[in-house]
Backbone bond lengths (Angstrom), bond angles and torsions (degrees), N, CA, C in turn:
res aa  C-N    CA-C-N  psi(-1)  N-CA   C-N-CA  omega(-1)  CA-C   N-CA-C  phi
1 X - - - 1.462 - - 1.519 109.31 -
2 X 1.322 93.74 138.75 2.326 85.73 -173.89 1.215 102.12 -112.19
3 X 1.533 141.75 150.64 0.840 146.12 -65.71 1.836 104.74 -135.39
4 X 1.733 92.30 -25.75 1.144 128.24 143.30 1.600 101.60 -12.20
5 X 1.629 85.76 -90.31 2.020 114.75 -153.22 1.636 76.62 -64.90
6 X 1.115 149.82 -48.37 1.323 118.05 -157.45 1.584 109.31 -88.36
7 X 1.200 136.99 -6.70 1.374 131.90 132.49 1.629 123.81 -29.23
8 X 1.268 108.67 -66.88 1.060 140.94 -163.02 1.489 98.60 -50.39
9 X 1.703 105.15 -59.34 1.338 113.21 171.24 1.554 137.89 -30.08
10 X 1.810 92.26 -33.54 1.281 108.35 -142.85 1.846 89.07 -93.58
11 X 1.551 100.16 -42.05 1.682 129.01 -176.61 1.698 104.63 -40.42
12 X 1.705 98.62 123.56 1.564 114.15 166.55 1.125 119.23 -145.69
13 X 1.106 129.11 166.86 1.720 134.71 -167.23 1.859 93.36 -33.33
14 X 1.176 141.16 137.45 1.182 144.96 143.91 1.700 114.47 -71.20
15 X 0.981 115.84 171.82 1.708 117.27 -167.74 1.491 87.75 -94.55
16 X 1.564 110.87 178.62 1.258 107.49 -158.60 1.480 125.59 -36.85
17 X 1.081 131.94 130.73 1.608 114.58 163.77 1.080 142.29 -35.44
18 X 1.344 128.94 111.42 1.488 136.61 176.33 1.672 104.07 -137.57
19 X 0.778 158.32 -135.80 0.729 150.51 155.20 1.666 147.22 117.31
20 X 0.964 149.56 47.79 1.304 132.90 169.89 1.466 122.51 -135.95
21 X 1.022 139.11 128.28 1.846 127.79 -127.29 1.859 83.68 -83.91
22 X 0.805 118.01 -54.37 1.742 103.16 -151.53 1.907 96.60 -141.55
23 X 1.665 102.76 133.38 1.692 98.18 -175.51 1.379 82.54 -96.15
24 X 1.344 108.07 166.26 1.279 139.06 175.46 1.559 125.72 -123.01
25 X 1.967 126.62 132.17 1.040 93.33 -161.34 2.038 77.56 -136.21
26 X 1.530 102.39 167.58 1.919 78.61 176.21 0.903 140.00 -35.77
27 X 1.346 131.62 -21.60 2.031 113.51 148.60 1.565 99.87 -102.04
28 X 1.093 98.46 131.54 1.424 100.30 -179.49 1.868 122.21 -23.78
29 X 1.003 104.83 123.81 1.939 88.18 164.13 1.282 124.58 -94.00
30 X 1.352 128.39 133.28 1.063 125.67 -145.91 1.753 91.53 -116.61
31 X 0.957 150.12 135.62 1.127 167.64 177.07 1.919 116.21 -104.92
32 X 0.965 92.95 106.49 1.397 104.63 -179.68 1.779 121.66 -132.02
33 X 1.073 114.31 158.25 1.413 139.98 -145.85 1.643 115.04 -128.05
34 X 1.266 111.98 176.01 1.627 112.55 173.29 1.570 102.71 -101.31
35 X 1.475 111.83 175.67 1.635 107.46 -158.43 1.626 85.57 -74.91
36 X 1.468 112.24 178.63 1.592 117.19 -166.16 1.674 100.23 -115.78
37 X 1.026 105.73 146.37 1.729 115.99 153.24 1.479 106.68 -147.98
38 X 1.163 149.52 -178.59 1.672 119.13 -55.59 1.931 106.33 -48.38
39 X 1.307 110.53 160.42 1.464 80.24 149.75 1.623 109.66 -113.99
40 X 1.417 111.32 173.45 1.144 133.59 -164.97 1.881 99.88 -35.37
41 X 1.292 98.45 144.20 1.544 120.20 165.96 1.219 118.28 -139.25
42 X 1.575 116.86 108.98 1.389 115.70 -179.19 1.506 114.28 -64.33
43 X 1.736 114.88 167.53 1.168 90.98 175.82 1.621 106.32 -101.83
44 X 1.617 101.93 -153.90 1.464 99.65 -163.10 1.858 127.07 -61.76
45 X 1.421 85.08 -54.11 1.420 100.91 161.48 1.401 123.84 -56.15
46 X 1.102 138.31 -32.41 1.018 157.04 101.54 1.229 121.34 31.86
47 X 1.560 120.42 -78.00 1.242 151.42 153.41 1.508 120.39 -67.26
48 X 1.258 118.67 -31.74 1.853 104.73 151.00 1.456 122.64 -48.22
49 X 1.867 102.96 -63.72 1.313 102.20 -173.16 1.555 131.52 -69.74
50 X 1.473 114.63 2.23 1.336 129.98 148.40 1.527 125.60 -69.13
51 X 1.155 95.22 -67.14 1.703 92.09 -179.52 1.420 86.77 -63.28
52 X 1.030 170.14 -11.51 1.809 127.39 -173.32 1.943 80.80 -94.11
53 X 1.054 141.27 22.95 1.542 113.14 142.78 1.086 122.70 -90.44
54 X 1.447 126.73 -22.63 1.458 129.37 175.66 1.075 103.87 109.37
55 X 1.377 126.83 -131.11 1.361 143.72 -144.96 1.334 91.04 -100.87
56 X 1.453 150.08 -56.19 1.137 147.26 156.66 1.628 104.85 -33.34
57 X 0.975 134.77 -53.82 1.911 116.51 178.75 1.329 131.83 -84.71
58 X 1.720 102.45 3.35 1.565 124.13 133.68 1.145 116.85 -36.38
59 X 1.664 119.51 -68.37 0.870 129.00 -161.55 1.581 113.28 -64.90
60 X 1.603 110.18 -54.99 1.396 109.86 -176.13 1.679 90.16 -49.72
61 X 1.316 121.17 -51.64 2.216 110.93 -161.06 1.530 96.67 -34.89
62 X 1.739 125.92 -47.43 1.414 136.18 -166.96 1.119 92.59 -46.26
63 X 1.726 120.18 -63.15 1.539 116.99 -143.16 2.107 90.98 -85.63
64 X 1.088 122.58 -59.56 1.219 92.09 -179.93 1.683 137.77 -60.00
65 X 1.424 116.97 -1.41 1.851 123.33 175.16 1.439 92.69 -90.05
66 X 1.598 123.30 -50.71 1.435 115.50 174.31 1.567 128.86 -32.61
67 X 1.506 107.37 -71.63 1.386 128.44 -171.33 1.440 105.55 -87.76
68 X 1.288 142.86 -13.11 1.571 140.36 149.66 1.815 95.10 -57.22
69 X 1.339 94.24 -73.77 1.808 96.21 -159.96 1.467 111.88 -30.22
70 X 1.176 117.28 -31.39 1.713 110.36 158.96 1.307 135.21 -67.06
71 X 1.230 110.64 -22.93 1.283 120.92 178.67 1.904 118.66 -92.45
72 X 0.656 119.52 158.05 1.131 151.05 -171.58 1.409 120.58 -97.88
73 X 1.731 126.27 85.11 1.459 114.36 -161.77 1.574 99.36 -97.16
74 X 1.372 97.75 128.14 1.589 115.83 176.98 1.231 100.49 -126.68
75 X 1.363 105.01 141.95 2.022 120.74 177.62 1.608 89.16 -114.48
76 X 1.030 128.93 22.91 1.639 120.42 151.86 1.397 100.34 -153.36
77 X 1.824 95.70 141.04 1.341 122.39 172.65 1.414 109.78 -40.65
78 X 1.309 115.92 131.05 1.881 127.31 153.72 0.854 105.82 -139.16
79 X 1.660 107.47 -162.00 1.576 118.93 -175.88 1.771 80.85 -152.10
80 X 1.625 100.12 125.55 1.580 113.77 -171.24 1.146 100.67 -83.07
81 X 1.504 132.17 -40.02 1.848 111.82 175.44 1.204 109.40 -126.81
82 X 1.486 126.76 172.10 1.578 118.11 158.07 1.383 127.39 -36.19
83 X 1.179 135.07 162.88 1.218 127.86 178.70 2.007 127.37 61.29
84 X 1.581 104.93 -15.38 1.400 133.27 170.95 1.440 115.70 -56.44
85 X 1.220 117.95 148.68 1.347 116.62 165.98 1.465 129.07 -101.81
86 X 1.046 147.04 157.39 1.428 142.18 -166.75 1.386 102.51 -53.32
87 X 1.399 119.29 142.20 1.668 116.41 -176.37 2.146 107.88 -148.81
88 X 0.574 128.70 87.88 1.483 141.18 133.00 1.381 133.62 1.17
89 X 1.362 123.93 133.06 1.681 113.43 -174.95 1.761 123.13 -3.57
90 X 1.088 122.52 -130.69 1.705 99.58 -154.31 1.674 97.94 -77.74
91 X 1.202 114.39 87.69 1.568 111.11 171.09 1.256 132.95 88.83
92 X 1.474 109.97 -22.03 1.390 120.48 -171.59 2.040 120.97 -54.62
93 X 1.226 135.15 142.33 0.961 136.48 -164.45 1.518 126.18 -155.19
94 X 1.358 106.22 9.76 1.322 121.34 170.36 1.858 108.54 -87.15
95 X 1.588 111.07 143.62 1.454 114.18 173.67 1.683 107.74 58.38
96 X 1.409 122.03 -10.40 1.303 119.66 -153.92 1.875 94.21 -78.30
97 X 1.214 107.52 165.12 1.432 127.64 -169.96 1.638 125.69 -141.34
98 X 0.711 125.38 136.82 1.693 109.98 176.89 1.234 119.93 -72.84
99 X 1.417 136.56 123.82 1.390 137.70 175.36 1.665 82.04 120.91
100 X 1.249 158.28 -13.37 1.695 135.77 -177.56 1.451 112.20 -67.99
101 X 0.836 125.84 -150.15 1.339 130.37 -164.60 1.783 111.34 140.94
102 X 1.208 88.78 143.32 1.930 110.34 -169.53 1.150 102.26 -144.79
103 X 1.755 120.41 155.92 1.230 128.80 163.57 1.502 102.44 -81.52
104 X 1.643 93.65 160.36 1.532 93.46 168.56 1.723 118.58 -74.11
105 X 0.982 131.84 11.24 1.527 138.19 -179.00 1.684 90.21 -76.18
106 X 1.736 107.82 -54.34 1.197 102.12 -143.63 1.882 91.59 -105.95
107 X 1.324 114.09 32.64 1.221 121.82 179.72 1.836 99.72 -106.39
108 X 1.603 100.81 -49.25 1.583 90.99 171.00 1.356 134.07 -83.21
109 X 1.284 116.35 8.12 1.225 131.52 178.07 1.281 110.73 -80.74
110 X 1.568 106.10 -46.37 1.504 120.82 -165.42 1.794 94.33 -74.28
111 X 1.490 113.21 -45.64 1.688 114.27 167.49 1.445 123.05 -43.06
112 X 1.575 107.64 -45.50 1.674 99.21 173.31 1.472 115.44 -72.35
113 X 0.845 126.79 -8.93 1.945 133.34 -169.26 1.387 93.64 -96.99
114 X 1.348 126.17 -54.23 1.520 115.78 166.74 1.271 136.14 -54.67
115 X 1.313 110.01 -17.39 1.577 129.15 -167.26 1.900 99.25 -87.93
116 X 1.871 95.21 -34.47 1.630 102.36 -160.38 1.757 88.39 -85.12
117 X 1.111 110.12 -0.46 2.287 101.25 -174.30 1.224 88.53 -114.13
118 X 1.577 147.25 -4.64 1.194 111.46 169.69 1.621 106.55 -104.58
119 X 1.733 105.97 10.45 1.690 93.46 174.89 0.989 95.86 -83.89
120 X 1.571 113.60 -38.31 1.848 99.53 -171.87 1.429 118.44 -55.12
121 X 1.240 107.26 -8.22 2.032 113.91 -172.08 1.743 95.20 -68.44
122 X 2.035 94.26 -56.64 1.432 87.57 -144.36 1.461 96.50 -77.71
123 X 1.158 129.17 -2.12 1.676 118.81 -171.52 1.610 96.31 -83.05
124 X 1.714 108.14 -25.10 1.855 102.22 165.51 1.731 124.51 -66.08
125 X 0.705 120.37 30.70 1.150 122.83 -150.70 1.843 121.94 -176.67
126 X 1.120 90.33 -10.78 1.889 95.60 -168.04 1.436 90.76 -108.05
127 X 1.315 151.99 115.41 1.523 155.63 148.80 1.284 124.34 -28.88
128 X 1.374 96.14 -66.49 1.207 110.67 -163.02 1.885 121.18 -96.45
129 X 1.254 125.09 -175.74 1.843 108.19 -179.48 1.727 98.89 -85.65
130 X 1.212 87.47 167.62 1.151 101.13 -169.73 1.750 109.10 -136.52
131 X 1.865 114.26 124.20 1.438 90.07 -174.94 1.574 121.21 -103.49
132 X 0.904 170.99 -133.76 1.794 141.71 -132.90 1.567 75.89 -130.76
133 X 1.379 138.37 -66.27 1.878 126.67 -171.47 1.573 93.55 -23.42
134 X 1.517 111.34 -81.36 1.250 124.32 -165.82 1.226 136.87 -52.59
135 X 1.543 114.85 -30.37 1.201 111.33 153.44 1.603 133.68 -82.22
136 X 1.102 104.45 -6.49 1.897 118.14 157.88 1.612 121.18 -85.51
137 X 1.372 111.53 -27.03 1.293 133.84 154.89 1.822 105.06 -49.99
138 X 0.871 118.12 -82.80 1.720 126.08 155.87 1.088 162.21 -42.02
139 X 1.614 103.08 -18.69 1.307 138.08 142.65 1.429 119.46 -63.86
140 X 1.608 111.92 -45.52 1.551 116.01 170.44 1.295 113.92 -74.01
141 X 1.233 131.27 -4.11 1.391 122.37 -173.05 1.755 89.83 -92.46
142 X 1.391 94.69 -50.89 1.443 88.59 -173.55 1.786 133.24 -82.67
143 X 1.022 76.31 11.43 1.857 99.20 167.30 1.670 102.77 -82.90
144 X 1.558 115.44 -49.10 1.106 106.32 166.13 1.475 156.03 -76.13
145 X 1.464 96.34 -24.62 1.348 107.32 163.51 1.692 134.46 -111.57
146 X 1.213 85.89 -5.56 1.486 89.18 157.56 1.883 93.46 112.22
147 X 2.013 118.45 125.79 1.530 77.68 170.17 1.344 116.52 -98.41
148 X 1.336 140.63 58.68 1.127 137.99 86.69 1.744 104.57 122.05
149 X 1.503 137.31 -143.78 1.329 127.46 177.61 1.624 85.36 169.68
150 X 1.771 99.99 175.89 1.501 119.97 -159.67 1.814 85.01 -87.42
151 X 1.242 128.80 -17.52 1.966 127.97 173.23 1.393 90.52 -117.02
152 X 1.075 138.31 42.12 1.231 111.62 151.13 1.762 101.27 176.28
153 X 1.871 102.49 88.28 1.658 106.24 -149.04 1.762 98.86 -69.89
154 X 0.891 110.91 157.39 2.185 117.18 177.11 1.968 91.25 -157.11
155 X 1.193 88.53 -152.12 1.658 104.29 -164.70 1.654 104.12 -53.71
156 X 1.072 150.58 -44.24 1.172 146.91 157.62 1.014 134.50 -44.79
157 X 1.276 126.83 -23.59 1.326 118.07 173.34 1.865 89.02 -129.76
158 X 1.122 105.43 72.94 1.819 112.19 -178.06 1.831 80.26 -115.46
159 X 1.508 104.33 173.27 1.065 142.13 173.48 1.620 88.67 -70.91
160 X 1.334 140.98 -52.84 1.166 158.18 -103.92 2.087 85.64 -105.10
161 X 1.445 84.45 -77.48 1.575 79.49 168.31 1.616 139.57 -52.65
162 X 1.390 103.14 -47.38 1.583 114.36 169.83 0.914 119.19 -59.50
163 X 1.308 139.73 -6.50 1.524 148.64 140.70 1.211 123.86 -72.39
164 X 1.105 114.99 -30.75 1.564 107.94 178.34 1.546 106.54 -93.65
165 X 1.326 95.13 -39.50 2.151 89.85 -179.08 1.537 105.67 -57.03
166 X 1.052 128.17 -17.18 1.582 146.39 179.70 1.417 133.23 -91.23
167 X 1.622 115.33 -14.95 1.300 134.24 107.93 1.679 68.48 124.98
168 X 0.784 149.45 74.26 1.440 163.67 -3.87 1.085 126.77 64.94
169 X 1.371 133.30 -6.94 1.607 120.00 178.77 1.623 144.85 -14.39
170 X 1.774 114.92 -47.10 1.057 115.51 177.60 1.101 101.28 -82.78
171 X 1.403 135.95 -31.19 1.765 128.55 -173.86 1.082 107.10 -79.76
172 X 1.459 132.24 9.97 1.763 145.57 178.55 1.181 87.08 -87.35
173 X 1.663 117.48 -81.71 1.507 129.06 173.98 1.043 102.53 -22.41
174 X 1.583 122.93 -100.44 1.467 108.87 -158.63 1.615 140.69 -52.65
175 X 1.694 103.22 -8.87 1.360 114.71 169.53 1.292 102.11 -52.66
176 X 1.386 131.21 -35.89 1.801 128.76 -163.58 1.782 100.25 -62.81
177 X 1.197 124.12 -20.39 1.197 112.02 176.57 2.076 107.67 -89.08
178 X 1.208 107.55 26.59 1.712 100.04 171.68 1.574 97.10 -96.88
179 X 1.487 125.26 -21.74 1.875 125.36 -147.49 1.717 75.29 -110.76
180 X 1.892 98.49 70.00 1.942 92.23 146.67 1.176 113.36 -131.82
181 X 1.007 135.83 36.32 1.400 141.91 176.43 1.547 114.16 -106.20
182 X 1.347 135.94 149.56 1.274 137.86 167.23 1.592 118.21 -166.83
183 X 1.151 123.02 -161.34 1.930 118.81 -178.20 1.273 102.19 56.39
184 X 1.650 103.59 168.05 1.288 138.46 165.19 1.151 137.33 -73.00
185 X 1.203 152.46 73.77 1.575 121.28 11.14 1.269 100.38 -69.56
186 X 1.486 111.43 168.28 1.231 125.61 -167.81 1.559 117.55 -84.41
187 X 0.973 111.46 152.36 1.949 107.43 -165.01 1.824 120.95 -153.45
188 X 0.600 142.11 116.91 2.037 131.98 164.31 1.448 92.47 -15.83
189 X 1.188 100.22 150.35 1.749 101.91 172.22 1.254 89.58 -142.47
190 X 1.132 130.85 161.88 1.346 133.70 166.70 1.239 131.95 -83.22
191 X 1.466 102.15 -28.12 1.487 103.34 -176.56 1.754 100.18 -78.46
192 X 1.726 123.61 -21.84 1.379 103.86 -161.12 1.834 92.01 -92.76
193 X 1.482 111.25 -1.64 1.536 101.03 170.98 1.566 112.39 -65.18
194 X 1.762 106.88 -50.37 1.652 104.67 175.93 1.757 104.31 -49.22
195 X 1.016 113.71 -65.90 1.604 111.82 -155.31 1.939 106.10 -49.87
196 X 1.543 117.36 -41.06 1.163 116.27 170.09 1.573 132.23 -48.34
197 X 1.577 106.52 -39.61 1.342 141.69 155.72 1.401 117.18 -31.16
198 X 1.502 96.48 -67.41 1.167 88.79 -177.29 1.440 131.30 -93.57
199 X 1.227 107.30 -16.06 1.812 123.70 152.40 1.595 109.93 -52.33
200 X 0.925 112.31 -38.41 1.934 117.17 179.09 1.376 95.98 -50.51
201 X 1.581 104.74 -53.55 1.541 106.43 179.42 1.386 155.18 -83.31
202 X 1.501 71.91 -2.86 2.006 104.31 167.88 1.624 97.61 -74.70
203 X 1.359 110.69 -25.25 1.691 130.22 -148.00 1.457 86.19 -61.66
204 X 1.760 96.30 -77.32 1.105 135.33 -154.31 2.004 110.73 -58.76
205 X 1.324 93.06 -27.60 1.323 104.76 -167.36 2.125 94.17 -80.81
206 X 1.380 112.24 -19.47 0.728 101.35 -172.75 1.972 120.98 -93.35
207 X 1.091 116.16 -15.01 1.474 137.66 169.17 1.495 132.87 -83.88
C-alpha cells in the first residue's frame, strides 16, 4: 500500500475549512517560519489508527514529526515573516484570515488531511518508486512549496522531480538545496538553508 492510501486511510472531515499548506506563485513561494519546539504529538486516537497499519503508519509517524517539526503550531492566525501571509496551526495558509483560531485537536487533524492531499499530488507526478526516506524527503518539500501547476510551478514541476523521473536521483537530492529563498522581497534565509540540508539528506539517505 503507498503511502498515499495510508494517508488516505487515516483522512476525515477536517474542522472547518481553511486550509491549504503553502500558495505558490511562478517561482515557487516558499513559506517559512521561526525554528520549532515541541515537535508535533499526535493524539491518542490518533496513534491507534496508525499503528493498526503497521510498518506503513510508521512511516506516515516519520512524515508527520518530520514535516510538523518545521512548522510552527499556532491556534491563532499570524503571518510568520514580513511580506507572509496569515498562517494557522502547523503551517496551514489556505482561506486562512487574521483573527481565526483552532484547537490543537482540530489543528492535527486538519495536518493529517493535508499531509494525505499532498501525497496524492506527489504520487501525480513522481514516475518512478519511491523508498519511505525519499518519499518523506518529498512530501516535505512539497508541503512547502506548494505541489504546484503548469501557472503556478511548486513540487512538480521542481528541478527536484525532473531529475528523479529521469533517473537522476542524486541531482533530485541536491536540487533540494535551490528552494532557500522566501519573504518579501525574496532572500536566502537561513533557516530554509538548514531545512533543505537536511531533506538533501533524508534524500540522499534514501537512494
Amino acid at each position: 500500500m503507498s503511502l498515499a492510501a495510508i494517508f488516505r486511510a487515516f483522512r476525515r472531515p477536517a474542522a472547518p475549512p481553511i486550509a491549504a499548506a503553502h500558495p505558490v506563485a511562478p517561482v515557487p513561494v516558499v513559506r517559512v517560519v521561526a525554528p520549532v519546539t515541541p515537535r508535533p504529538v499526535i493524539s491518542k486516537k490518533g496513534r491507534n489508527r496508525i499503528a493498526a497499519a503497521g510498518v506503513a503508519g510508521a512511516v506516515t509517524v516519520a512524515a508527520f514529526n518530520t514535516i510538523g517539526g518545521h512548522e510552527q503550531v499556532r491556534l491563532q492566525a499570524y503571518i510568520p515573516v514580513k511580506g507572509d501571509v496569515p498562517t494557522i496551526c502547523w503551517g496551514e495558509t489556505r482561506n486562512v484570515r487574521m483573527g481565526m483560531s483552532r484547537t490543537r485537536a482540530q489543528c492535527d487533524e486538519m495536518f493529517l488531511n493535508r499531509l494525505s492531499e499532498f501525497a496524492d499530488g506527489i504520487e501525480g507526478c513522481v514516475t518512478r518508486p519511491m523508498g519511505d526516506d525519499l518519499y518523506v524527503a518529498f512530501l516535505s518539500l512539497a508541503y512547502n512549496i506548494g505541489i504546484g501547476s503548469p501557472k503556478n510551478p511548486g513540487f512538480c514541476q521542481s528541478s527536484v522531480v525532473r531529475f528523479f523521473n529521469a533517473g537522476d536521483s542524486r541531482a533530485a537530492c541536491n536540487a533540494f538545496l535551490l528552494y532557500d529563498k522566501g519573504g518579501m522581497p525574496r532572500r536566502v534565509l537561513a533557516g530554509l538553508v538548514r531545512r533543505r540540508q537536511e531533506k538533501r539528506a533524508l534524500c540522499r539517505k534514501g537512494i
